[in-house]
Phi, psi and omega in degrees: 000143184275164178252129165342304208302334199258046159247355187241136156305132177316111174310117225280327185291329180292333177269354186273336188274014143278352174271358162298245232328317166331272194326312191314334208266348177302130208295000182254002198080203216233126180256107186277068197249066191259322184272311181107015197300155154274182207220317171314169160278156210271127194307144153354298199281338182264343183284320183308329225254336179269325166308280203309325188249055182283302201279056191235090184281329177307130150310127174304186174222159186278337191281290145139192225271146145310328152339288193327296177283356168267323151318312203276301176333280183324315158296295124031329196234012199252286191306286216278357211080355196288131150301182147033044183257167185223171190267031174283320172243049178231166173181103178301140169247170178265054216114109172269017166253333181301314171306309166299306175286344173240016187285311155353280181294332183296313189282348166112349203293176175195196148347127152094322197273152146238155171213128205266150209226138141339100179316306166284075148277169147296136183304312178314339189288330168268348182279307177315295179317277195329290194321305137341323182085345159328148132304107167285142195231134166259136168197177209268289185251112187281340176290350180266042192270166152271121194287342165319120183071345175313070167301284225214110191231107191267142200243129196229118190198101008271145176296151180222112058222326188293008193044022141358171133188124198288103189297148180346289210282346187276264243281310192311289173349282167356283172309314193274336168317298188315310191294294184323298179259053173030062186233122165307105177241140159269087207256143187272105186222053214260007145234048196301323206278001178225071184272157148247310149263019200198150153249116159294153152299118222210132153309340144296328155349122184276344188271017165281290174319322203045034168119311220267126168276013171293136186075037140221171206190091177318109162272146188230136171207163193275347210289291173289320193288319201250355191048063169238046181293314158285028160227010170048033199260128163213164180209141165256147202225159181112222222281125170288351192264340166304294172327312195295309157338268159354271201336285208328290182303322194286015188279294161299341170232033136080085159224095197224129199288144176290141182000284172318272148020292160287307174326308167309282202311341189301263180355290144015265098037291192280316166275127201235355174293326181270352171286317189295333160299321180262004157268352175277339148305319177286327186315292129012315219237291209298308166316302166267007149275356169290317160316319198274313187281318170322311178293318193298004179105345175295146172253110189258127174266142168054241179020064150253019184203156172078203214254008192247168165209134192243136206215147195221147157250326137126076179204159166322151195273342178277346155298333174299308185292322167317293183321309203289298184324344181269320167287338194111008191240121161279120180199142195316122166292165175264357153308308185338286240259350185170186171263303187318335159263023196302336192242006166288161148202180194218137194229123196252147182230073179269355194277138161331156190307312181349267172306320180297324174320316204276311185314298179331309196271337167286296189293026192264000000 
């Protein structure tokens, strides 16, 4: 049987260790800001509500609990601005990466099919086409694509890796394009809640939409705003007859986030105090490493949203990683995300108070 595996690009994480080893050796230890894992503790409230639905011997459902969906509803329309949703247009996932890389395939695309991406993107967006057998299309602007063969048009606001963010009027334009030519837009909004300089926008928005969720599709996921990153709690939202799709198949191959899990995201959800807390950490860590690298000769393009500072000397990108790695500082080359970042590199700032300190003092 051919493996799968050689439709896919060389996992982008596997080339950064030896300069982990670089960093590691450093006598203050290795300050690690390449992936973006969170790092805080997971709020109180959300660890009780997973005690508590601890004693859950039964299968979950995939659709997930009436609770469940009366959260995500409720947030959804609290949050994002959305009318009139029902619960037709929510749908808990394992994961908003799980979601990405088979959402393609879930939908049937194949051969012949294209699917179009952010030139500067998350990787996964092209691992889903390949996995599928699709054609990944990369772009600047998505309306100057050719709508031919044009299936699935994914949208990242605010973006990772550069915190880009697509204004009211961008996503609309966007959106009604997409519609004319029956094109599936999926928007990626999974660091809608960490905007700084820009308020993001969600594609549910009615003044995006016009009311209606047909041809669109939210992606959500708890991992940064809640540090529920080890619980794989995420969610999608928008046009129910996609959803509806989605049900059907993820049923049949048992793709059901666990209980506890939904009990937690209830929970979640529900509280907006610990969001305003861990953005107030973040805020903190992002001000002073923007600082620390700017006086150090760094340049920050975008990062007016998410967990990054995509940041340039205006050299290879892999020499910056070199550089940065002699101090002791770990950090993403900007290819990961695209040949358009050869001269970047995006530096997250998830890292302990501790550590963005010890980082600080290095570029001091």
């Amino acid at each position: 049987m051919p493996a799968v595996s050689s439709r896919l690009p060389v996992f982008p994480w596997d080339k950064l260790e030896p300069y982990k080893a670089t960093a590691a050796a450093h006598p203050d230890g290795i300050v690690d800001l390449s992936v973006g894992t969170p790092v805080d503790p997971v709020p109180e409230l959300i660890r009780k509500a997973l005690v508590a639905a601890a004693d859950s011997p039964g299968y979950p459902t995939v659709w997930g609990t009436p609770a469940l969906r009366d959260a995500l509803v409720s947030w959804v329309e609290r949050r994002l601005g959305a009318a009139n949703v029902a619960h037709t247009n929510v749908l808990p996932v394992v994961g908003s990466k799980e979601l990405v890389a088979w959402l393609p395939t879930q939908l049937g695309l194949g051969a012949g099919d294209r699917i179009a991406y952010p030139r500067l993107a998350y990787p996964t967006y092209e691992v889903g086409a390949r996995l599928c057998g699709a054609t990944p299309v990369v772009y600047d602007d998505p309306t100057e694509l050719d709508p031919a063969g044009l299936r699935l048009l994914w949208l990242n606001s605010p973006s990772n890796p550069t915190g880009r963010v697509l204004d009211k009027d961008e996503l609309t334009r966007i959106v009604a394009w997409a519609r004319e030519h029956d094109v599936l837009v999926l928007s990626d909004e999974c660091y809608l809640e960490l905007g700084w300089e820009a308020e993001p926008v969600s594609v549910l928005h009615p003044d995006v939409c016009g009311g209606s969720y047909t041809g669109v599709v939210a992606v959500h996921s708890l991992s940064k705003r809640s540090n529920l990153a080890g619980y794989r709690a995420a969610f999608v939202a928008g046009d129910a007859d996609v959803l509806g799709e989605l049900l059907k198949i993820r049923k049949h191959g048992g793709m059901m986030t666990p209980a506890p899990v939904q009990a937690a995201t209830v929970a979640a959800l529900g509280d907006d105090t610990h969001v305003t807390e861990q953005r107030a950490r973040y805020a903190a860590r992002r001000t002073a490493l923007r600082t620390a690298l700017e006086s150090h000769g760094f340049r920050i393009e975008h990062s007016e949203a998410s967990l990054y500072l995509w940041a340039t000397r205006d050299e290879p990108c892999w020499d910056t990683v070199a550089y940065l790695a002699g101090l002791g500082i770990l950090v993403a080359p900007g290819d990961f995300y695209g040949e358009a970042g050869e001269r970047f590199v995006r530096v997250a700032f998830t890292a302990t108070d501790e550590r963005v300190e010890a980082a600080v003092k290095r570029l001091g």
